[in-house]
C-alpha positions as CSV (number, residue, x, y, z in Angstrom):
1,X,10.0,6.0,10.1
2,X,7.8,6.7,7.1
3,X,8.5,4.1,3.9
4,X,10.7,5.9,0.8
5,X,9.2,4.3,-2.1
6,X,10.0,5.7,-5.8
7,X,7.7,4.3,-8.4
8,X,7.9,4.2,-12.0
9,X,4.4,4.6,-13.6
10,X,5.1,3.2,-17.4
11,X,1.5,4.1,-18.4
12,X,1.0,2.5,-22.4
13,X,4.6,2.2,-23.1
14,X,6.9,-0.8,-23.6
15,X,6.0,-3.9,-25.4
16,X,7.0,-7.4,-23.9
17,X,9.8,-7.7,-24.8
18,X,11.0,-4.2,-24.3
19,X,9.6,-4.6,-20.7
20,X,11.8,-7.3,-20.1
21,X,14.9,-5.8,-21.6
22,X,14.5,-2.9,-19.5
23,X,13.4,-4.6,-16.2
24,X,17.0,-6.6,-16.8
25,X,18.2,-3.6,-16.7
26,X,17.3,-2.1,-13.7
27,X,18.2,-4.9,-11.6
28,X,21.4,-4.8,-13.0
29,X,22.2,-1.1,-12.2
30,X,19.7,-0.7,-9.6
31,X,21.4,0.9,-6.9
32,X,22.3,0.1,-2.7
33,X,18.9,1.6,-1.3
34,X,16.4,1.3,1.8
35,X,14.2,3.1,-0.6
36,X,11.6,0.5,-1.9
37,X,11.7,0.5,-5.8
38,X,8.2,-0.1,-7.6
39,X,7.3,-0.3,-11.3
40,X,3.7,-0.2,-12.7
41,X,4.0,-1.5,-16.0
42,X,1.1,-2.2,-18.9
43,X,-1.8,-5.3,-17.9
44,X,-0.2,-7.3,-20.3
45,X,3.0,-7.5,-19.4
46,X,2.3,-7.6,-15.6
47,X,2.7,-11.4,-15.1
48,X,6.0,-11.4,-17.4
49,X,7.4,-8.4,-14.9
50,X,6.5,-10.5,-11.7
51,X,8.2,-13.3,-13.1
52,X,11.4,-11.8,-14.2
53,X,11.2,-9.7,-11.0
54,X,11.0,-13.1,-8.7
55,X,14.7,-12.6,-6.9
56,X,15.0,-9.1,-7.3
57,X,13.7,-6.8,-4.5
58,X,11.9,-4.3,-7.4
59,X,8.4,-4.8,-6.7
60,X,5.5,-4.7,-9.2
61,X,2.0,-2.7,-9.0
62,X,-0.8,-2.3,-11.5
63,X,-2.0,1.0,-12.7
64,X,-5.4,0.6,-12.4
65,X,-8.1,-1.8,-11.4
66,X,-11.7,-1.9,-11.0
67,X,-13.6,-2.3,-7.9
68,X,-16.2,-5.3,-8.8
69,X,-15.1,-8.3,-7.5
70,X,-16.2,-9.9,-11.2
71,X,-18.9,-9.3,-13.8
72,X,-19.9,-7.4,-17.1
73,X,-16.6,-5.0,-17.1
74,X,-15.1,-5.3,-20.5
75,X,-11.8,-4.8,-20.8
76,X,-11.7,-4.5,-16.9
77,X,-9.6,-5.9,-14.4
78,X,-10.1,-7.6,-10.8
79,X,-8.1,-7.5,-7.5
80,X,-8.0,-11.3,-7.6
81,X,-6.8,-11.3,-10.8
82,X,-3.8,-9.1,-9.9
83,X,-3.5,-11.1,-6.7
84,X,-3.5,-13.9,-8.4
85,X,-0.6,-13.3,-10.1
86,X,1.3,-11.9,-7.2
87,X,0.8,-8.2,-7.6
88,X,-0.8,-6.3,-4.4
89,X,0.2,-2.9,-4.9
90,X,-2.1,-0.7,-7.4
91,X,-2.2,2.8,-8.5
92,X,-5.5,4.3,-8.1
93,X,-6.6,7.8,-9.3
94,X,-4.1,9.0,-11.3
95,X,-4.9,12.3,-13.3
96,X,-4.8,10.6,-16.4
97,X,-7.8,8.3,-15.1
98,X,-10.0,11.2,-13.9
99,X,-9.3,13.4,-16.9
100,X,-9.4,11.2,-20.1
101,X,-11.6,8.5,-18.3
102,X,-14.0,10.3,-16.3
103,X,-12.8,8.9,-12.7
104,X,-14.6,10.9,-9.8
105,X,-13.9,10.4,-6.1
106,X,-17.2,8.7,-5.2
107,X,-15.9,6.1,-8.5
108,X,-12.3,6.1,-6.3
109,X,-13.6,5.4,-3.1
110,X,-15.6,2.3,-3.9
111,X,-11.9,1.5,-5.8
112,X,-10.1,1.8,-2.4
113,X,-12.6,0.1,-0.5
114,X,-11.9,-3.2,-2.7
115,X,-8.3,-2.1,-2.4
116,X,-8.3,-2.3,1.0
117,X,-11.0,-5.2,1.5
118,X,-8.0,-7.4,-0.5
119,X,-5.7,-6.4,1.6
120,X,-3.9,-4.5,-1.3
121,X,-1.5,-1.5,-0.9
122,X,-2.8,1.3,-2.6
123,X,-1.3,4.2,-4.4
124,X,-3.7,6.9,-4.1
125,X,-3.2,10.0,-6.9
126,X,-4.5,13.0,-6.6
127,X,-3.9,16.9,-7.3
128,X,-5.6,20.1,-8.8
129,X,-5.6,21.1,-12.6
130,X,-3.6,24.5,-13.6
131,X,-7.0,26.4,-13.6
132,X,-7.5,25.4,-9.8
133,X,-3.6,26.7,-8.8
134,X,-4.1,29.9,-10.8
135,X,-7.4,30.9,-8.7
136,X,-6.0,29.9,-5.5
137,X,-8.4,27.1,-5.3
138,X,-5.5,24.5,-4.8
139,X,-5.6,23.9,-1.4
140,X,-9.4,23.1,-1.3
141,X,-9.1,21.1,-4.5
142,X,-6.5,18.7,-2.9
143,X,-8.0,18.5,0.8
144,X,-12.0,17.5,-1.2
145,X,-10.3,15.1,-3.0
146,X,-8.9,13.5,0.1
147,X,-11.8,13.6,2.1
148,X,-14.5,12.1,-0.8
149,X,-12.1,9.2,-1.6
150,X,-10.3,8.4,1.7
151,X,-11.7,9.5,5.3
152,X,-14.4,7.4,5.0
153,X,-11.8,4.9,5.8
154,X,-10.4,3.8,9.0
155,X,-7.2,4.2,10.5
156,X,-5.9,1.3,10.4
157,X,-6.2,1.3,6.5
158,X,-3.9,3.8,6.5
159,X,-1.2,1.8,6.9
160,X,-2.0,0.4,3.5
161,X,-2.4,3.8,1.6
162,X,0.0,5.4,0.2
163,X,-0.5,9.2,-1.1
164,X,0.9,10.6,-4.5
165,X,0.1,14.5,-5.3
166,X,0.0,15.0,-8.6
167,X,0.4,18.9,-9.1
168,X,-1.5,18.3,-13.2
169,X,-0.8,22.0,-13.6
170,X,3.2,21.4,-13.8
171,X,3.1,18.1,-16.2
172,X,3.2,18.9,-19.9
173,X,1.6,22.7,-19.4
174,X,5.1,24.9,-19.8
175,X,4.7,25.3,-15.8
176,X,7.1,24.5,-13.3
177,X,6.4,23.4,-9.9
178,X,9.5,24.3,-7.3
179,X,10.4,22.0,-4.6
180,X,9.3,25.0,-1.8
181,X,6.1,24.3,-3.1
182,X,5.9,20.6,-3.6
183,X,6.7,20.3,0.4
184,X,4.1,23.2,0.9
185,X,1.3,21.3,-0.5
186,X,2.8,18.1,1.1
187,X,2.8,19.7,4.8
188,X,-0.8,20.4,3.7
189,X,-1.6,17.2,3.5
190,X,0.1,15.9,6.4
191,X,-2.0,18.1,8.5
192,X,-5.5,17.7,6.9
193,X,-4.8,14.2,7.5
194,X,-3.8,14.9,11.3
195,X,-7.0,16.9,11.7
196,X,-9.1,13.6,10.8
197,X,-6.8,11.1,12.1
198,X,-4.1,12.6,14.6
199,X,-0.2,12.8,14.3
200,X,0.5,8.4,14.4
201,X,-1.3,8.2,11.5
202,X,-0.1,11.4,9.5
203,X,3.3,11.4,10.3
204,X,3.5,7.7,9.0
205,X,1.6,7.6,5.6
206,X,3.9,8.0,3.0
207,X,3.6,11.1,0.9
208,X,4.9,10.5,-2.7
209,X,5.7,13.9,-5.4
210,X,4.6,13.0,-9.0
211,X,5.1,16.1,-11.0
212,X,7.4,15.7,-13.4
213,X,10.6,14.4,-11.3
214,X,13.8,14.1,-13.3
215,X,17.2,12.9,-12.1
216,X,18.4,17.3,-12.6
217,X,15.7,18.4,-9.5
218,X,15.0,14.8,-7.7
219,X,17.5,15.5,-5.0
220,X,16.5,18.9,-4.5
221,X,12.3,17.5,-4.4
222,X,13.2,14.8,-2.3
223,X,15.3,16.5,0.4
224,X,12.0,18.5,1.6
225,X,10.9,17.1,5.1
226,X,7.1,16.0,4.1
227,X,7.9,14.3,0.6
228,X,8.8,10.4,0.7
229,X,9.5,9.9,-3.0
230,X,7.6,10.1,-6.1
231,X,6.0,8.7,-8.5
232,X,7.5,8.9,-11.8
233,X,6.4,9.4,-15.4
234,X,8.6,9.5,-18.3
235,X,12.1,9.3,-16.5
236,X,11.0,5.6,-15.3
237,X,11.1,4.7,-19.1
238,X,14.9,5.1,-19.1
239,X,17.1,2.9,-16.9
240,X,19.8,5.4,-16.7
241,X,17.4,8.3,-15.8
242,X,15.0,6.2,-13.4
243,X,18.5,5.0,-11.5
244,X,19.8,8.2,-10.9
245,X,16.2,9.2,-9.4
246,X,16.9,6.4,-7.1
247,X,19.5,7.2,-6.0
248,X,18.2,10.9,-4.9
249,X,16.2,9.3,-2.5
């Protein structure tokens, strides 16, 4: 049975101590769930989150990292270092990264290949732009962005990947992406992946939904066969909001 996971991606939000305040909370309201429960927040406040998170079954993940193992990378940060302060999980490719910072899939693959090399559990994001869904281009768009960053990889890596389509077009653009087609694009990539890797490996990868999930439509998103979760934005800010997400699942 494939993993539920719902993340919260905090992005440049939250200071310390607001971190910690609302980390308390979530373990305090966090509900009864088989579902794992992940937040991402800022570098700084990483090591303070693992450490208030030590008893609690919330796990922590980074939202970014760079795939030297050391070096000349200013203001860049290792796998070791995140291992080293207990954090194996990291998000790799969100939109923001590619669009504001110039992230290509050739730059993401040599990301997941350290990933992997660590023995980390990545996050992988990817998804097309509102310009790609209103020429139809969607599909292709998704399935090349799979292909440069991932198949080069073997199958038993996929048990340490974890997917997370982003549909960019229905995040802060006015446009609305239903749940029919969230689990259309999902089933997509189920089966590109089946095509390269057969039905053990596609039926188990986890396939998380990160366009803009709120706790009024995550039921409805997450009752679709192919999607496993999601990765959230904004809604993870709020304890109230992120719990009743969680408890969608």
């Amino acid at each position: 049975m494939r993993t539920k996971i719902v993340a919260g991606n905090w992005k440049m939000n939250k200071t310390l101590k607001e971190t910690e305040a609302l980390l308390t909370e979530l373990s305090a309201k966090r509900p009864d769930t088989d579902a794992e429960v992940i937040v991402a927040p800022t570098f700084v406040n990483l090591d303070a989150a693992t450490r208030h998170l030590e008893s609690s079954v919330i796990q922590v993940a980074a939202q970014n990292m760079h795939h030297a193992e050391n070096g000349a990378y200013t203001g860049e940060i290792s796998a070791d270092m995140l291992l080293d302060i207990g954090v194996d999980t990291v998000i790799l490719g969100h939109s923001e990264r590619r669009a504001l910072f110039g992230e290509t899939d050739d730059f993401l693959a040599k990301k997941v290949d350290t990933a992997m090399a660590k023995n980390m559990r990545a996050i992988f994001c990817f998804g097309e732009e509102l310009q790609d869904r209103r020429a139809g281009n969607h599909f292709k768009v998704v399935e090349a962005q799979l292909k440069n960053a991932l198949f080069h990889l073997g199958a038993d890596a996929w048990q340490r990947i974890v997917l997370a389509y982003e549909p960019v077009w229905a995040i802060g653009t006015g446009e609305t992406a239903s749940p029919e087609q969230a689990q259309e694009m999902h089933a997509f990539i189920r089966k590109t992946i089946n095509e390269k890797y057969g039905a053990s490996v596609a039926q188990n990868v986890t396939i998380l939904y990160g366009g803009s999930v709120k706790p009024n439509n995550a039921k409805e998103i997450f009752s679709k066969p192919d999607v496993d979760g999601g990765l959230i934005g904004g809604a993870s800010l709020k304890a109230d909001d992120f719990v009743e997400i969680i408890k969608a699942i």
